[in-house]
C-alpha positions in Angstrom: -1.3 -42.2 -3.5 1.8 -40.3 -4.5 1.7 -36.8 -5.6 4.0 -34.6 -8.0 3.7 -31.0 -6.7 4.9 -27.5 -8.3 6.0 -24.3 -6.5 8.2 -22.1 -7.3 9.5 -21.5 -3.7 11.1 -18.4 -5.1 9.7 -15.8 -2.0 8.1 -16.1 1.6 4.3 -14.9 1.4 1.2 -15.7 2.8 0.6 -17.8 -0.1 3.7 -19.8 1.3 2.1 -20.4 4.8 -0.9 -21.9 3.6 1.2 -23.8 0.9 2.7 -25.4 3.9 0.1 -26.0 6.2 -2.0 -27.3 2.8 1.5 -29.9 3.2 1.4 -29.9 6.9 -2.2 -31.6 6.7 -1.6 -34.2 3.9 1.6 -35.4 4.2 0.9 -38.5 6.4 -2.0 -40.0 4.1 -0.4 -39.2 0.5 3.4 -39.4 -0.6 4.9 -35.8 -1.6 7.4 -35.2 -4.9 7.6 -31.7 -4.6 10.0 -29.9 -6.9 10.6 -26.1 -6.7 12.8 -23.5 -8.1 16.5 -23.9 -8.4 16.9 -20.5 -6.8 14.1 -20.5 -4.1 14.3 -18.3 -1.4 16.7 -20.2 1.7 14.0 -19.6 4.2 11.1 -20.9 2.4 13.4 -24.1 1.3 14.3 -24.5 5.4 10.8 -23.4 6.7 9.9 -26.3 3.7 12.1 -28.8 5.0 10.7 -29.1 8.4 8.1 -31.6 6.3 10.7 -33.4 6.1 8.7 -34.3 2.2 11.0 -34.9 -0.8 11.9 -31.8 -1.9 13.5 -31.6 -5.5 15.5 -28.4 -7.1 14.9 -28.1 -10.8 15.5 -25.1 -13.0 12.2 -22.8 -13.8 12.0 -19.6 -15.3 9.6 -16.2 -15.2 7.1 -16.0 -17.9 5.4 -12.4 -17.4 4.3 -13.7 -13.7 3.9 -17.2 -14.0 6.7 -19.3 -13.2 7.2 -22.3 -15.7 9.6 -24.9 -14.8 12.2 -27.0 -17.0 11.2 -30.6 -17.5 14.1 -33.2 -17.4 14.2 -36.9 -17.7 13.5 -36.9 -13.8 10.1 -34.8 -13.8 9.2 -36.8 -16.4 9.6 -39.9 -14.7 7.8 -38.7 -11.5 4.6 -37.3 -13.6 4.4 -40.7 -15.6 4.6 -42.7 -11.8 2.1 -39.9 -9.9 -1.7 -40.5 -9.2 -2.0 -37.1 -10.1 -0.2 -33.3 -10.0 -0.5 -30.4 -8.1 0.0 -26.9 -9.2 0.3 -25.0 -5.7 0.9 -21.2 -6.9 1.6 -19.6 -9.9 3.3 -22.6 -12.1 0.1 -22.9 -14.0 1.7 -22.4 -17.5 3.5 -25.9 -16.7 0.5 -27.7 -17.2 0.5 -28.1 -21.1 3.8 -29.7 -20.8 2.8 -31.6 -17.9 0.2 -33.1 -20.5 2.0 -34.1 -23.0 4.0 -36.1 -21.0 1.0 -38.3 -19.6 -2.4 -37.6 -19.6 -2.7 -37.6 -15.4 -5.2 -35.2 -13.7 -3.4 -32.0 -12.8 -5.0 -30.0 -9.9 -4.4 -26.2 -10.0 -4.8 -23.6 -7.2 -5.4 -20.1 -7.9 -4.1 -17.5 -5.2 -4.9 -14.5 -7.7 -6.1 -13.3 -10.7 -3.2 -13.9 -13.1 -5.2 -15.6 -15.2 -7.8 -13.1 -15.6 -5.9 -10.0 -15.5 -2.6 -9.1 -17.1 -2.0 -7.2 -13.8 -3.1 -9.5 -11.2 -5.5 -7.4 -9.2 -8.9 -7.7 -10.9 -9.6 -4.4 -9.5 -10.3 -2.0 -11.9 -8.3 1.8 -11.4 -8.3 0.3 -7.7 -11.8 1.5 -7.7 -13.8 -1.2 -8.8 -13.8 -5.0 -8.7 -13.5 -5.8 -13.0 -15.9 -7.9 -14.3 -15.5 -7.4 -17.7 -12.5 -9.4 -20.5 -9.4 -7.2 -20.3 -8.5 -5.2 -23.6 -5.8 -3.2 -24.9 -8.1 -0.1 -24.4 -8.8 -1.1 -21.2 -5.7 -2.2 -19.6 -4.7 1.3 -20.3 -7.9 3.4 -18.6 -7.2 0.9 -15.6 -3.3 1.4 -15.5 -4.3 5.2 -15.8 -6.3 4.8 -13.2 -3.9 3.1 -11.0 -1.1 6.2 -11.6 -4.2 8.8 -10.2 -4.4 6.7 -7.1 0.1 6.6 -6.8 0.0 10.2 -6.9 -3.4 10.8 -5.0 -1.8 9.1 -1.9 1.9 9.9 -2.5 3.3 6.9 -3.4 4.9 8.2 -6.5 6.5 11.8 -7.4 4.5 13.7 -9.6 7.9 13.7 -12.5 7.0 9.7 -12.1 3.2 10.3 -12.4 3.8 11.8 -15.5 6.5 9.7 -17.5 4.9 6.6 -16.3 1.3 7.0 -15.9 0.9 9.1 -18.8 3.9 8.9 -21.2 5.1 5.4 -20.8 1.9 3.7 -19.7 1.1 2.7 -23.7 4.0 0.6 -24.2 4.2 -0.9 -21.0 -0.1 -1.7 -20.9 0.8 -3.1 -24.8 3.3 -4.8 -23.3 1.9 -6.7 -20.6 -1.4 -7.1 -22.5 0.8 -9.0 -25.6 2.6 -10.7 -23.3 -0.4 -12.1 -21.0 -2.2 -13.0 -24.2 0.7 -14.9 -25.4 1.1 -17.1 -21.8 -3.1 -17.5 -21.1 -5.0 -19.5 -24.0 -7.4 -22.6 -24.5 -4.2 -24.7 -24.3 -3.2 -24.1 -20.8 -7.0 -24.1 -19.5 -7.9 -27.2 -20.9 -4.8 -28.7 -19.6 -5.8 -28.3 -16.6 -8.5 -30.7 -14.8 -9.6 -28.5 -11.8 -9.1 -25.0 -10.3 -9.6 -24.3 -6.7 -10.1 -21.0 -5.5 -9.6 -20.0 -2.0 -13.3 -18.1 -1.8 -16.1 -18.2 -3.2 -16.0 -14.4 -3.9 -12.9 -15.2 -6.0 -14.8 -18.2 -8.1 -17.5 -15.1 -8.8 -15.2 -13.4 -10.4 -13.1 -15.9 -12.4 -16.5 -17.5 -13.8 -17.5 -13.9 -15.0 -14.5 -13.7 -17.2 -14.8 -16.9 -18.2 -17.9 -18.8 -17.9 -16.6 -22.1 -19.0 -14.6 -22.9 -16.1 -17.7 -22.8 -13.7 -17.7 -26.5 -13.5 -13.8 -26.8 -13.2 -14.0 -24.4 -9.7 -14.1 -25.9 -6.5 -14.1 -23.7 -3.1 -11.8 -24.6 -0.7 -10.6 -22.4 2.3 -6.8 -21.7 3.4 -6.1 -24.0 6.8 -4.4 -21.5 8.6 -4.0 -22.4 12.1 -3.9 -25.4 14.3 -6.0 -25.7 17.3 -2.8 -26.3 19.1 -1.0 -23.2 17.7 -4.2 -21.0 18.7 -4.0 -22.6 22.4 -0.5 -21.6 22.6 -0.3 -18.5 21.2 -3.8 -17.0 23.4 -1.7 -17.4 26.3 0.7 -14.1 25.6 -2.8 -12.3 25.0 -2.1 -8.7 27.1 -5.1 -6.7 27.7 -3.2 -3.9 29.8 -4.2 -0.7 28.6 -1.3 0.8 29.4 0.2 -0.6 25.6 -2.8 0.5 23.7 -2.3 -0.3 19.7 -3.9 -2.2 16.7 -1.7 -3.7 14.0 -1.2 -3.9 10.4 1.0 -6.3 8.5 0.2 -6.4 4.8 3.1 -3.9 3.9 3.3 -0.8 1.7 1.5 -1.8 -1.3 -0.8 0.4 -2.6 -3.8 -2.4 -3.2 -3.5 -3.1 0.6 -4.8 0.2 1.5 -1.5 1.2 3.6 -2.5 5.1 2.3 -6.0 4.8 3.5 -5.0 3.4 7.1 -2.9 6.1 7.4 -5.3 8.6 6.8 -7.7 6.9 8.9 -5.0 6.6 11.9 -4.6 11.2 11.5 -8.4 10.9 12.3 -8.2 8.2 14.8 -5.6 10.2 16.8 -7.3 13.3 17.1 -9.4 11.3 20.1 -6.7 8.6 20.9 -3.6 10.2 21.5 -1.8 7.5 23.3 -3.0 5.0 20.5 -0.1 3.2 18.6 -0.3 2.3 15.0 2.0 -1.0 15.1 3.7 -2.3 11.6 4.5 -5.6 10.6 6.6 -6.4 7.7 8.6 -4.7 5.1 8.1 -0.9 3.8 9.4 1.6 2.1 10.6 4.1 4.5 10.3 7.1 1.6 6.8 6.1 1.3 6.4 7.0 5.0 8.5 10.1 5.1 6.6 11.6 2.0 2.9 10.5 4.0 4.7 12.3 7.2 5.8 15.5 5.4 2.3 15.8 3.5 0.1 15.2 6.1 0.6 15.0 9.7 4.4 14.8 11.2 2.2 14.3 14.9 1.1 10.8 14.0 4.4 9.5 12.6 5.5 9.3 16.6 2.6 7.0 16.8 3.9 4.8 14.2 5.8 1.9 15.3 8.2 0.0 12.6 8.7 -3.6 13.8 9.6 -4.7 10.0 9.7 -8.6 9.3 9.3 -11.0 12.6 9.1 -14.2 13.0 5.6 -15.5 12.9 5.1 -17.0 16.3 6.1 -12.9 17.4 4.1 -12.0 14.9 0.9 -13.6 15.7 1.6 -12.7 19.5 1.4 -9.3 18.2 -1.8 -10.4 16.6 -2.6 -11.5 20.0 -1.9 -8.5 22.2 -3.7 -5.8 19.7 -6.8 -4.1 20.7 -7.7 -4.7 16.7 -6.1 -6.0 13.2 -6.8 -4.1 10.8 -6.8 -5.2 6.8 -7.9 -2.0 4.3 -7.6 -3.8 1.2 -9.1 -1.7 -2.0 -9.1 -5.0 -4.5 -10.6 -7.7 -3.8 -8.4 -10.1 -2.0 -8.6 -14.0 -2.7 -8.9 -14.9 0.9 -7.3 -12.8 3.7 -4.8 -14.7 5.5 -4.3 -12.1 8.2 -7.8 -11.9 9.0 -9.0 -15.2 9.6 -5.3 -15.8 12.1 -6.5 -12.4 14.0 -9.4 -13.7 14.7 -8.8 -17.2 15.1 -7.0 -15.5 18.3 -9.2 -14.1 19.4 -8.3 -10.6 17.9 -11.2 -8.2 16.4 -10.5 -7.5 12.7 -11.7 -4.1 11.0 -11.6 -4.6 7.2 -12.7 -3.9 3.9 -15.6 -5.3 3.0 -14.8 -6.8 -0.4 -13.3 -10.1 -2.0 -12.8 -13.3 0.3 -12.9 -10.9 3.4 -16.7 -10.7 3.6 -16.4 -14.3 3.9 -13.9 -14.2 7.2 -15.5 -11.4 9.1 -18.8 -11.2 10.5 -20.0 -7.8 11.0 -20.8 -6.6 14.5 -19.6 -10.3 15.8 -15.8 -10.8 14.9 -15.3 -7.5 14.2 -16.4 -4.5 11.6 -16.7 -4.9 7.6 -15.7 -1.2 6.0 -15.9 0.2 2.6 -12.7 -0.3 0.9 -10.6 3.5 0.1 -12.5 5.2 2.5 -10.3 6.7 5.3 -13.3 7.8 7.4 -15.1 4.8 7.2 -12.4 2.9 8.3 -11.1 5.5 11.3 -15.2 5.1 12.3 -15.0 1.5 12.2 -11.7 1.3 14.2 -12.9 4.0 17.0 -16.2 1.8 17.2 -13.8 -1.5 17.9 -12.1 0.6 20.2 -14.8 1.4 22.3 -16.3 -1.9 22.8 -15.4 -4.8 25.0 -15.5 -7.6 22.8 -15.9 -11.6 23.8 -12.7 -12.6 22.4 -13.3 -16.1 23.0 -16.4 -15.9 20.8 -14.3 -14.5 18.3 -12.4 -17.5 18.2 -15.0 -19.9 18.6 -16.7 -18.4 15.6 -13.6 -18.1 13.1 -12.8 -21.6 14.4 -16.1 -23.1 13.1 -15.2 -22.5 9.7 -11.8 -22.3 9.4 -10.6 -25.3 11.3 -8.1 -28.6 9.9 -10.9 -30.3 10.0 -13.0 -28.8 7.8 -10.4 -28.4 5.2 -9.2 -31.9 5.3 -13.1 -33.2 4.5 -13.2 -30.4 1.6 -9.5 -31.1 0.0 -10.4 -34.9 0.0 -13.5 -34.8 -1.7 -11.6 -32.4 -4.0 -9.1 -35.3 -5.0 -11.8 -37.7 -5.0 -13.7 -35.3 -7.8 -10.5 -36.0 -9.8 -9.2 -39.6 -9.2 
């Protein structure tokens, strides 16, 4: 079967890691056109061409978030020659065209709630998971919302709190309302054949905005790792306690909950004062300095910065933790980072809302906590802290439903729903 696939290639993510190993795992049974942005990212395009696939450049542009891509005489030819097409990100608003061209069965992922939400979070004021149609009323209340939490956990200034959350919010939340509007209709939905979600938390909420595309939703789970990576990788596992840390690598974004694992780390370290707070990826070093001069300058010592690593060091760092933590306060698609921690054996503390319920077991791989709350989450970590866990159960657990295997048999009665 030959395949035309869209992605957009334009950043690395952990969208792009499961992209790959989604690749990785189908690449010797079905034949790969995959064309991506002219001006994708270098690293994705190299990390990409270890697939050694056919990897085309074509010229795609931004619509609001989407990315829609320029058909030529050559896509053209590939759609009308392909058993079918794949949409692998956010290149959903390609599908009408894609349709018009040939009527061949185009299979969508969704790895967030564009579709559903002209801000992509589905998390109302990052308080609530939404549930109910956006409006122009409401898109307002929740970007309102979203300014009280900026300022409540000093992401923002409060001069920026003001212009934007309460001057300037009504022509940007018009804005981005007209303009999701204007991209998300019948036309693209119907264009498309089927939708998989990466959790069944995720389908929950897209079939409560709209009910109609319960039938088009199939679950399928990230592959993350390899049972050859996870062999490799447990053998630079370090339980000295002489380098006692957990680790967080989701960056400074406020729906991550970076704020609230701060505040849970000031707690933490009132009882763990040789306990490092280890940080994986990029951030915003004002961010930190304001949290620092605010709060507590004592736990800023504590704070390691290892910015952006490679992922082999980064899931050694995985590895060697005493616990992973993931705070999320919306309700995350899946949870990437969770399901590799413990896949090594690793103990997660994280929120429990979205596709992470789905990843952790309480009390077994590690501790589910309620999302925003600092001492929740400093309670849940000290817990982990004092326990010995059976890291080899960890694994063995994760691995029983997170394995290639498992996603091979689900992905290929996916296609077979289709073709």
């Amino acid at each position: 079967m030959i395949f035309t696939v869209f992605y957009h290639s334009l950043f690395d993510s952990g969208a792009h890691y499961s992209i790959k190993r989604f690749l990785e795992l189908l690449k010797d049974e079905y034949d790969f056109n995959m064309i991506i942005c002219r001006n994708s990212s270098n690293d994705v395009v190299k990390d990409l061409s270890t697939l050694n696939i056919k990897i085309i450049k074509k010229s795609c542009v931004r619509r609001n978030v989407f990315t829609e891509f320029i058909i030529d005489d050559e896509i053209k030819n590939l759609i009308k020659t392909s058993d079918a097409v794949w949409i692998l990100d956010n290149e959903h608003i390609t599908a009408p065209k894609i349709k018009r061209i040939r009527d061949v069965p185009v299979l969508a992922y969704l790895r967030n709630y564009l579709i559903i939400c002209p801000i992509n979070l589905a998390s109302y004021s990052m308080k609530d998971v939404c549930l109910t149609k956006c409006s122009f009323p409401r898109i307002i209340s929740c970007k309102k919302g979203i300014y009280d939490h900026y300022i409540k956990n000093h992401y923002i200034n409060i001069l920026s709190y003001y212009v934007k959350g309460r001057v300037l919010v009504y022509g940007k939340g018009l804005l981005d309302y007209v303009r999701w509007l204007e991209t998300v209709d019948d036309r693209l939905l119907n264009s498309i054949d089927l939708f998989i979600v990466i959790s069944h938390a995720m389908k929950e909420i897209y079939t409560y905005h709209i009910p109609d595309l319960s039938d088009k939703i199939e679950v399928v789970y990230n592959p993350v790792l390899s049972e050859d990576v996870i062999r490799k990788i447990k053998m630079y596992r370090q339980d000295s306690s002489e380098d006692l840390f957990i680790t967080y690598s989701s960056g400074d974004l406020p729906v991550k909950g970076f704020m609230i694992l701060l505040k849970a780390f000031r707690e933490i370290y009132r009882s763990y004062k040789d306990l490092k707070l280890v940080l994986t990826g990029e951030y915003n070093n004002d961010i930190l300095k304001r949290f620092c001069d605010y709060e507590n300058n004592d736990i800023c010592d504590r704070i390691k910065l290892l910015g952006k690593i490679d992922y082999q060091d980064l899931l050694r760092t995985y590895v060697s933790s005493k616990a992973v933590v993931y705070p999320s306060i919306w309700p995350e698609p899946f949870g990437r980072v969770v399901a590799e921690a413990q896949l090594l054996g690793t103990p997660v503390v994280a929120s429990d809302i979205g596709g992470i319920r789905e990843i952790v077991e309480d009390n077994v791989t590690g501790y589910l906590s309620r999302p925003g709350d600092p001492k929740d989450l400093s309670d849940k970590i000290v817990l982990t802290l004092e326990r010995t866990w059976n890291k080899d159960l960890i694994s063995r657990k994760t691995f029983e439903k997170f394995n290639d295997q498992v996603f091979l048999r689900r992905i290929k009665d996916v296609i077979k729903k289709v073709l």
